[in-house]
Every structure is written in C-alpha cells, then in structure tokens.
N, CA and C of each residue as an Amber inpcrd file, in Angstrom:
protein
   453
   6.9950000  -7.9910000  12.4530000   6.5320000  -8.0130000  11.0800000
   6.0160000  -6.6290000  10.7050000   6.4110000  -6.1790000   9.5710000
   5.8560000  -4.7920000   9.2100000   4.6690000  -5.6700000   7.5480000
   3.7990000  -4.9340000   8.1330000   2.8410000  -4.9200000   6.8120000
   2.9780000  -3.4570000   5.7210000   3.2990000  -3.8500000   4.6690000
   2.8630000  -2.6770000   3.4650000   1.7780000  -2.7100000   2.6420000
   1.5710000  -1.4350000   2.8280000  -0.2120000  -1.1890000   1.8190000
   0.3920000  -0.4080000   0.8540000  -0.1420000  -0.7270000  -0.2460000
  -0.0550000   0.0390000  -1.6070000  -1.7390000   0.9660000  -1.4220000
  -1.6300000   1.7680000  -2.4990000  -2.5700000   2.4530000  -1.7870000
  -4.3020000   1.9630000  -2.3960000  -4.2570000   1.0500000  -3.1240000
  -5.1730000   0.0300000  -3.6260000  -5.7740000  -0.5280000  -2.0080000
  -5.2840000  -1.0430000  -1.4850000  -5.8210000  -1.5860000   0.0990000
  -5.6100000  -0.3510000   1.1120000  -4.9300000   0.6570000   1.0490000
  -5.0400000   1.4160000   2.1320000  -6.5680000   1.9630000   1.8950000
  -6.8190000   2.6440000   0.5520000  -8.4430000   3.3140000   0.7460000
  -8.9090000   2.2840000   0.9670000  -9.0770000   0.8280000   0.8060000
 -10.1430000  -0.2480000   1.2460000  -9.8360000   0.3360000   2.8130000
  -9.1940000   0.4640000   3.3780000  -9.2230000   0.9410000   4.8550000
 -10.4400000   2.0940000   5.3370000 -10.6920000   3.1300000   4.6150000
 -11.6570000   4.8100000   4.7640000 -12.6750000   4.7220000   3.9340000
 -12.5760000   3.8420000   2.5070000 -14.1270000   3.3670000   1.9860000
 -14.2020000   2.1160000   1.8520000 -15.9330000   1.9360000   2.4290000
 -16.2800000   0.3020000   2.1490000 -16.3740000  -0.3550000   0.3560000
 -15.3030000  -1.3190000   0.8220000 -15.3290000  -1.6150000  -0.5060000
 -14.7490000  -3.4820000   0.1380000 -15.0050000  -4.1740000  -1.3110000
 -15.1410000  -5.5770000  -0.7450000 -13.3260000  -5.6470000  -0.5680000
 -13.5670000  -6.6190000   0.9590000 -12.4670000  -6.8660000   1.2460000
 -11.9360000  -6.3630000   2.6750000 -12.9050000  -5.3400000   2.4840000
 -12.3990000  -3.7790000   3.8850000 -12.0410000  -3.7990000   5.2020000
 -13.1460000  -5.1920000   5.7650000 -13.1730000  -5.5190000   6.5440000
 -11.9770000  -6.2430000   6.9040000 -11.8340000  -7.5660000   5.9050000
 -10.5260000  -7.9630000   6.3020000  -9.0240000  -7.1960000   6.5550000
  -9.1560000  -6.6740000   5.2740000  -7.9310000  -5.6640000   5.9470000
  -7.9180000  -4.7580000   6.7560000  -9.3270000  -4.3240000   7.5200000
  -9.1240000  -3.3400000   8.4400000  -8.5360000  -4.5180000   9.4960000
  -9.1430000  -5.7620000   9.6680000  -8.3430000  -6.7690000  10.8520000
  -7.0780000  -7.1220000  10.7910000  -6.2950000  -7.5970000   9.4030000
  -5.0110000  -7.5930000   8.9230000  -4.5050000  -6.5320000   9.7930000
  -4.8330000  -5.0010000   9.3860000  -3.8110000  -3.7920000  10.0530000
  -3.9830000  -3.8590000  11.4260000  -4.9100000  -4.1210000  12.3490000
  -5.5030000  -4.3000000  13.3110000  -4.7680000  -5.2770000  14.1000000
  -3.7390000  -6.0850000  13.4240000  -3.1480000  -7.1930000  14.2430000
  -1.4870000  -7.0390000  14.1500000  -0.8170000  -6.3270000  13.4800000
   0.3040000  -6.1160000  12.9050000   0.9940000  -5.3750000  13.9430000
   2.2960000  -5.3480000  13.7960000   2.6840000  -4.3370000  15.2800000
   3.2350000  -2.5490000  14.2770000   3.7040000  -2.9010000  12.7410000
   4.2820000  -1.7970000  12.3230000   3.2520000  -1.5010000  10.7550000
   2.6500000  -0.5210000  10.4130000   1.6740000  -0.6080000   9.1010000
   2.9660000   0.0830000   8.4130000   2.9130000   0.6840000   7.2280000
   4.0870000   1.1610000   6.1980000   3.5770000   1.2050000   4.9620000
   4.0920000   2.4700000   4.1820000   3.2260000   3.1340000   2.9850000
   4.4950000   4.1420000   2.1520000   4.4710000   4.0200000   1.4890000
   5.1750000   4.6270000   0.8040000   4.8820000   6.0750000   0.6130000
   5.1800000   7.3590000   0.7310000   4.5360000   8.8070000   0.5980000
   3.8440000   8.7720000  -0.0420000   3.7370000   8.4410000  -1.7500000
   2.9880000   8.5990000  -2.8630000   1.8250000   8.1120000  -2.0560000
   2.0820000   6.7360000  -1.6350000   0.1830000   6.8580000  -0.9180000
  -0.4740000   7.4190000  -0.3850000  -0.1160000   8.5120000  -0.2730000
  -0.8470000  10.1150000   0.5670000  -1.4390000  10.5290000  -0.7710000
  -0.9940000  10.8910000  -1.5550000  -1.3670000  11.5480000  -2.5900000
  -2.2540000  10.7420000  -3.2330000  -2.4100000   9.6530000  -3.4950000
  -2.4870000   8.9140000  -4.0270000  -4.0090000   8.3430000  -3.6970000
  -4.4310000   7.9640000  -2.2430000  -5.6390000   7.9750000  -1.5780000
  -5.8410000   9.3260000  -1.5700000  -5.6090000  10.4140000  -1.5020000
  -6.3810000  11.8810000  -0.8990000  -7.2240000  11.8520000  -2.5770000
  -6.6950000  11.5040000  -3.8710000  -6.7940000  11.9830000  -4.8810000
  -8.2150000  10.7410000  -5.1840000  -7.9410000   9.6020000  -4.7500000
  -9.3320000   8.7020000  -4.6660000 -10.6620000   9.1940000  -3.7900000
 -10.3690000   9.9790000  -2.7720000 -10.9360000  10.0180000  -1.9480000
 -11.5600000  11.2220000  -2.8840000 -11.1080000  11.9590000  -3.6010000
 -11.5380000  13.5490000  -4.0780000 -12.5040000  12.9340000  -5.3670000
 -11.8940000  11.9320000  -5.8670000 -12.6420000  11.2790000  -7.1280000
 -14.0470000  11.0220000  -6.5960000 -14.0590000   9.9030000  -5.7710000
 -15.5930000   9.7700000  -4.9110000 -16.0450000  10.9910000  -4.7450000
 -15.8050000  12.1020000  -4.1750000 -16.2960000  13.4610000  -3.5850000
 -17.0070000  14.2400000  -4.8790000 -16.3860000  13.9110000  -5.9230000
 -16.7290000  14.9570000  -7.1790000 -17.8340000  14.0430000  -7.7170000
 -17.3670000  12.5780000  -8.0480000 -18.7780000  11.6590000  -8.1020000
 -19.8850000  11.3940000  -7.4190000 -19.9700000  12.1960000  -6.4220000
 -20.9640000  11.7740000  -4.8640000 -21.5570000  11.0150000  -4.7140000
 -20.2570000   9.7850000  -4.6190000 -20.1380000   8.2610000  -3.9720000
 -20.4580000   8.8480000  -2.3410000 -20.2760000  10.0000000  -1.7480000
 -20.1160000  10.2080000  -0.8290000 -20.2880000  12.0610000  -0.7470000
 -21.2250000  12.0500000   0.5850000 -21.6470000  13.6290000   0.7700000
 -20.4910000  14.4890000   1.5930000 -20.6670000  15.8860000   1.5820000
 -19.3990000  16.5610000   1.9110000 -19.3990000  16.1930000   3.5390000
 -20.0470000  16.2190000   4.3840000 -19.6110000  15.6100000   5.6650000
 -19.0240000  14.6850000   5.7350000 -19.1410000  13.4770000   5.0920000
 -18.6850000  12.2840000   5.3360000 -17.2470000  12.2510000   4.8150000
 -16.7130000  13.5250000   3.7560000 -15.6530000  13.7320000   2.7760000
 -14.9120000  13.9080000   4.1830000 -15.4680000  15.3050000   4.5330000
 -14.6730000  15.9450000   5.6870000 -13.9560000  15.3590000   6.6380000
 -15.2180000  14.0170000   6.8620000 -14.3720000  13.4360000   8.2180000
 -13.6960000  12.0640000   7.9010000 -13.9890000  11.8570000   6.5390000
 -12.8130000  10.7500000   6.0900000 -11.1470000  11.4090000   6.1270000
 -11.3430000  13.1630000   5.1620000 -10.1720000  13.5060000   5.3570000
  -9.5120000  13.4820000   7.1610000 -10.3580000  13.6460000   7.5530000
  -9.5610000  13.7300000   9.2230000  -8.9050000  12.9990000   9.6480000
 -10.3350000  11.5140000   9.3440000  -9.4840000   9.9290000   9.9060000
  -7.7820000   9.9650000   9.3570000  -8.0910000   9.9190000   7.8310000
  -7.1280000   9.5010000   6.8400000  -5.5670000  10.2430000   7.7270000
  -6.1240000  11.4280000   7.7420000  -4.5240000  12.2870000   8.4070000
  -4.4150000  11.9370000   9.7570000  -5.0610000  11.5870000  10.6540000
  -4.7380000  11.3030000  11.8350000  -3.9650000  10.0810000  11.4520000
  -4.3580000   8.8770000  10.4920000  -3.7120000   7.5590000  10.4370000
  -2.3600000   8.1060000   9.7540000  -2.5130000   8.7560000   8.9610000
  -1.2790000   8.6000000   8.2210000  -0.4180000   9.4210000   9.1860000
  -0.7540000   9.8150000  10.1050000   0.7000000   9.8610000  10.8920000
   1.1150000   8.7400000  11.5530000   0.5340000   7.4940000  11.6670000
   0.7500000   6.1950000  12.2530000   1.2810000   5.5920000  11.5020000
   1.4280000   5.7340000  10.3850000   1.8020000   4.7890000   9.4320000
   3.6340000   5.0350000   9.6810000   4.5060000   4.0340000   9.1920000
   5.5850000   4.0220000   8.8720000   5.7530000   4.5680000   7.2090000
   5.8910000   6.3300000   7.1100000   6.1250000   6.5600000   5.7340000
   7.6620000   6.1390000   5.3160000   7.4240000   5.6110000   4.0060000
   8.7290000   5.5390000   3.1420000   8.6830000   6.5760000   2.4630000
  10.2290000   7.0540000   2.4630000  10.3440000   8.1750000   1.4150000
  10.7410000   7.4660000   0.5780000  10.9410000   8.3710000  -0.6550000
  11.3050000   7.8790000  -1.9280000  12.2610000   8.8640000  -2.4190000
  13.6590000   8.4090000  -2.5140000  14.7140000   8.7550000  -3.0680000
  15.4610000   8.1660000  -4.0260000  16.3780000   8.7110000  -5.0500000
  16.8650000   8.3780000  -6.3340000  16.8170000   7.0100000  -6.6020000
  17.6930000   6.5560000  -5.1560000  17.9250000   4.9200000  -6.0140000
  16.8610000   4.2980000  -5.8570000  15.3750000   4.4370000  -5.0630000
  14.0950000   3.8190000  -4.8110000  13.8050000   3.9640000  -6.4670000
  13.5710000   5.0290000  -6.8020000  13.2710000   5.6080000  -7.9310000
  13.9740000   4.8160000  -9.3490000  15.5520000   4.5000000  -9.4550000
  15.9380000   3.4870000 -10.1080000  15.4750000   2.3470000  -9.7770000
  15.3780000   1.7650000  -8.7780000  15.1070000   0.4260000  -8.8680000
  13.7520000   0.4680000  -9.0790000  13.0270000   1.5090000  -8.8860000
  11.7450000   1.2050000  -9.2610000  11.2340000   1.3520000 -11.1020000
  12.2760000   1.9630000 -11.7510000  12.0000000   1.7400000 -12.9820000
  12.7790000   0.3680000 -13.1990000  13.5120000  -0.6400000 -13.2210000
  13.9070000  -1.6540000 -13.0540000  12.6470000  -2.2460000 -13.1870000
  11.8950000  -2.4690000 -11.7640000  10.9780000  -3.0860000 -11.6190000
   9.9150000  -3.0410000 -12.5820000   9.8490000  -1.4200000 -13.0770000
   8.7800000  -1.5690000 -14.0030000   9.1620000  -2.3160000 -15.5590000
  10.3220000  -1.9790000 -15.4740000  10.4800000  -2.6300000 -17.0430000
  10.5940000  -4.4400000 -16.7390000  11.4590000  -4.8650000 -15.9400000
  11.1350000  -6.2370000 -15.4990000   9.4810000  -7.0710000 -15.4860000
   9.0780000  -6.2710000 -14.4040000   7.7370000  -7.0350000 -14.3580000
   6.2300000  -6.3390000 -15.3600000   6.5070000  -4.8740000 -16.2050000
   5.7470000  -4.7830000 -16.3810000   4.6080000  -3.7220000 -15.7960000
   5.3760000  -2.9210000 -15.0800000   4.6860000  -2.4820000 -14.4260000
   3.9580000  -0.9410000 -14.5410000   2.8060000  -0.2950000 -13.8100000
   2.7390000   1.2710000 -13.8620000   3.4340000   1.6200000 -13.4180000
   3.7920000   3.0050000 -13.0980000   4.8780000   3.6230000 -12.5120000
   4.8250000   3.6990000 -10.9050000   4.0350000   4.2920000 -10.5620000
   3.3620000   4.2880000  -9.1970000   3.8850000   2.8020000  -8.7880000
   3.0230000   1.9110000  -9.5390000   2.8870000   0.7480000  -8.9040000
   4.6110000   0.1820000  -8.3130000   5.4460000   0.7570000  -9.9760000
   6.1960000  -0.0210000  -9.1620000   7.5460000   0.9150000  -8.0550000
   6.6520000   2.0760000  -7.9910000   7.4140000   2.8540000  -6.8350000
   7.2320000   2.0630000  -5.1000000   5.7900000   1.3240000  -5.4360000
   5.3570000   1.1190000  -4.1040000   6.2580000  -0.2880000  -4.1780000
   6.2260000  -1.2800000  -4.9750000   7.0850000  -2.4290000  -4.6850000
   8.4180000  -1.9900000  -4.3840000   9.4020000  -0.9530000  -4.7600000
  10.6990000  -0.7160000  -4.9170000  10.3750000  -0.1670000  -3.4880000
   9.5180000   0.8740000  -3.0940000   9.6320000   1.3590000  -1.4320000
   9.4510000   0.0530000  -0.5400000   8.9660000  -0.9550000  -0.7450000
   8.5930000  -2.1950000  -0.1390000   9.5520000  -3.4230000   0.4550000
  10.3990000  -3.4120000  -0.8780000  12.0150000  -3.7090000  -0.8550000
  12.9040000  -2.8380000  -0.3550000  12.9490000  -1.7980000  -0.5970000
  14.0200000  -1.2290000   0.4330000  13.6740000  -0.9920000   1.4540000
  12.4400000  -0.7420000   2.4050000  12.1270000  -0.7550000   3.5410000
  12.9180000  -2.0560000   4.2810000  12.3710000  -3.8770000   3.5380000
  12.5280000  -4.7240000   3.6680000  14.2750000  -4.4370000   3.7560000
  14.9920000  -4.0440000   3.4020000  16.2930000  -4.2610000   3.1340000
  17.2270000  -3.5790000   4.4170000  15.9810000  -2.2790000   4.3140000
  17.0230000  -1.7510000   5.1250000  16.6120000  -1.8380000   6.9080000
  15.5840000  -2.4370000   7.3250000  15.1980000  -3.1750000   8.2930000
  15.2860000  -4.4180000   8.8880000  15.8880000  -5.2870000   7.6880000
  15.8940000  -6.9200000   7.8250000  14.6180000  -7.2640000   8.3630000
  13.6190000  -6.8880000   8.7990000  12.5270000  -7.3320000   9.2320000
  11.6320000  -8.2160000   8.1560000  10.7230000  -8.9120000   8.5720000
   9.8850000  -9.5430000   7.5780000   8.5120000  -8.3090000   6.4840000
   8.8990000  -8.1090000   5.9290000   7.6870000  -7.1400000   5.4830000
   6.7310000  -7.9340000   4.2730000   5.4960000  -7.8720000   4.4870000
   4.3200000  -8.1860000   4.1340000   3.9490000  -7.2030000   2.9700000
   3.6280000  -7.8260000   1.8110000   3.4000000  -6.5830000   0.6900000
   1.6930000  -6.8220000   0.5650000   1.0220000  -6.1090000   0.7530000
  -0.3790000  -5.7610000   0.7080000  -0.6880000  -5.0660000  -0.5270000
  -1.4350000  -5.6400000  -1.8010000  -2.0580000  -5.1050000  -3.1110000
  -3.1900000  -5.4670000  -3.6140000  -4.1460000  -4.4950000  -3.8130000
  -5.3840000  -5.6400000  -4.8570000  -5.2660000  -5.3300000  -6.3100000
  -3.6440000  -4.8870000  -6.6360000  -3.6250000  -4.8910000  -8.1670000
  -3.1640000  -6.1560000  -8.6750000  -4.2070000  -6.5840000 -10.1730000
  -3.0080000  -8.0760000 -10.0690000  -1.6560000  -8.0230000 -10.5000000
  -1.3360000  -6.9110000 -11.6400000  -0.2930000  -7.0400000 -11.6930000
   0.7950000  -6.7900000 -10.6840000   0.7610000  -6.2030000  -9.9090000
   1.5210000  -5.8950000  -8.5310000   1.5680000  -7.2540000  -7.5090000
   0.4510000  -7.9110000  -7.9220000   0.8340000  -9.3100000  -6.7870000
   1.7230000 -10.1260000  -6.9370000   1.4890000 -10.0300000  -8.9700000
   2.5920000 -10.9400000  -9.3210000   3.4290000 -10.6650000  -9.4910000
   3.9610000  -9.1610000  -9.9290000   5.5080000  -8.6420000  -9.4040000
   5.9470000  -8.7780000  -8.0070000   5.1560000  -8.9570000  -7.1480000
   5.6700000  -9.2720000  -5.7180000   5.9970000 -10.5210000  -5.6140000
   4.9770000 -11.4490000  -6.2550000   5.7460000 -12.6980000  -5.6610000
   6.6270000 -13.1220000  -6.0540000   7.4240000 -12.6780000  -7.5290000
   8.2440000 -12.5060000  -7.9600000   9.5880000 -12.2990000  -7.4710000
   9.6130000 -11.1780000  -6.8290000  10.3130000 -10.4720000  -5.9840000
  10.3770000 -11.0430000  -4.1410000   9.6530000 -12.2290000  -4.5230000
   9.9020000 -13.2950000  -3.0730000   8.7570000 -12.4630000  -1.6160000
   7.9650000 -11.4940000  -1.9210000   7.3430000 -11.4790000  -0.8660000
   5.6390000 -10.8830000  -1.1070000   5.0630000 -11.1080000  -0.3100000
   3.4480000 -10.9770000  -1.0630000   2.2860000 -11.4070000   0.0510000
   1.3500000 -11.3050000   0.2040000   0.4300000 -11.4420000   0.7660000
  -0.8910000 -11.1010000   0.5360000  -1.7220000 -11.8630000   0.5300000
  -2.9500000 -11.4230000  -0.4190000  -4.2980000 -11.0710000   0.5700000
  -5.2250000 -10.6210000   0.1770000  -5.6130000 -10.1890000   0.9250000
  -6.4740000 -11.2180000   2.0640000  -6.8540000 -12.0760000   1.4510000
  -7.2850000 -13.4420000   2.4060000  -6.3530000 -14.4470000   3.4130000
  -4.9440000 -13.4810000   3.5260000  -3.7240000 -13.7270000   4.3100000
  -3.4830000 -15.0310000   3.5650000  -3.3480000 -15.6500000   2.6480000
  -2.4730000 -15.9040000   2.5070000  -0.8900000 -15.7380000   1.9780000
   0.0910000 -16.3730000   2.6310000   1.3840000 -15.8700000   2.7790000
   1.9630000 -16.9630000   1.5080000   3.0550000 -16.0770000   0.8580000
   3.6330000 -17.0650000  -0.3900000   5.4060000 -16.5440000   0.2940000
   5.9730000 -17.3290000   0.4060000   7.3440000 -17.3500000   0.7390000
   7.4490000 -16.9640000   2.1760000   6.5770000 -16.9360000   2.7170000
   6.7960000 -16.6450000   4.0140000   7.0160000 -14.7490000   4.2380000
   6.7160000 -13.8510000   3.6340000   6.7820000 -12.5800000   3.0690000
   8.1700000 -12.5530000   3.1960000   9.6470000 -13.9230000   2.9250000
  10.4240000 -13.0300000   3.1500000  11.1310000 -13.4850000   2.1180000
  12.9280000 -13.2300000   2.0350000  14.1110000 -13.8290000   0.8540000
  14.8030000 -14.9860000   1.5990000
C-alpha cells in the first residue's frame, strides 16, 4: 500500500496541529509514503509563513527545515509532467478544484496507475476529499477507508 499526503497533512507531520499525531502513526505504519514535488514547495512556504508570524522561534525553524529535508528524501516524489498537468486541469474543472489541489489528486492517480498498487489519498482539504472520493480513492484522516483506496 502506498499512502499519499497532499501537503495539508504532510506539515501536520513538522507542526503540531490537530490531528498530527494520528498521522504521524498512519505514516509510521505504511511500507511506501508519496508526495507530489509541489509539496516541497508547498510545506517549505508554510513552514516560512509560521517563521515570519513567530508561531515558531528561529531554532526551532532551523531544525524543522532539517527534519523536513532529511524526510523528503524518504518520501516517494511524484513528478509532474504535461499530461499530470492536463489531467489535473480536468480535475479541476470537474470537481471544482484549486490548482495545486488538483495537481496533487492528478499526481495521486497516476502514481496509482502507473504502479497498480493500492494508493491511499491523504487530505484535510474538504474539497479535495470529495474530489477523491469521487475519483474512487480517499482516506480520511481517522483511517477511515471509502472504496477500499482502490478502482
């Protein structure tokens, strides 16, 4: 089973925020985690938001950035290429979606596609949950599973 984090639950991973815990155990039990690139950018740029708001002091910045890059070399990155990129405007005009958001569902599906594996879509946006379950796979953050995360 591969789990995917959008990057809404990956920072619940590096700041406490409700929920954190569970998904630090979720990733904690999984054999493959998976993120789409944009979620690099994407958490570094949350993480800088807190830093300028001082949700958080510059030591603690420092060594979040560390964790964060040591993990994200663990992670299974998705790149994102043209046709991710079409189908991900698809998705957005279908379900509605931000753009981002629906880069991470379209990287989510083609991961899923081109692995046959079961992949787990991890979001705390709502609109993204319900474009996922939509799209036949989803998982919320209190594990429960809707289709079995698969097609």
């Amino acid at each position: 089973m591969i789990l995917y984090l959008d990057t809404s639950v990956m920072v619940k991973l590096y700041m406490e925020e409700e929920d954190s815990s569970q998904i630090a155990s979720l990733v904690d039990s999984v054999g493959v985690v998976a993120a789409s690139i944009i979620a690099y950018v994407e958490a570094r740029s949350a993480f800088a938001r807190r830093y300028r708001e001082k949700s958080i002091d510059p030591e603690t910045y420092k060594n979040l950035l560390s964790i964060f890059n040591v993990d994200w070399g663990r992670y299974l990155q998705i790149a994102i290429n043209a046709p991710t990129v079409r189908q991900a405007g698809d998705l957005a005009e279908k379900h509605a979606l931000k753009g981002y958001d629906a880069l991470h569902l379209s990287a989510a599906m083609t991961l899923r596609k081109a692995t046959g594996a079961p992949v787990l879509f991890l979001t705390a946006d709502e609109a993204l949950q319900r474009a996922a379950k939509k799209e036949l796979f989803y998982l919320s953050i209190d594990r429960e599973t809707e289709n079995g995360g698969e097609t």
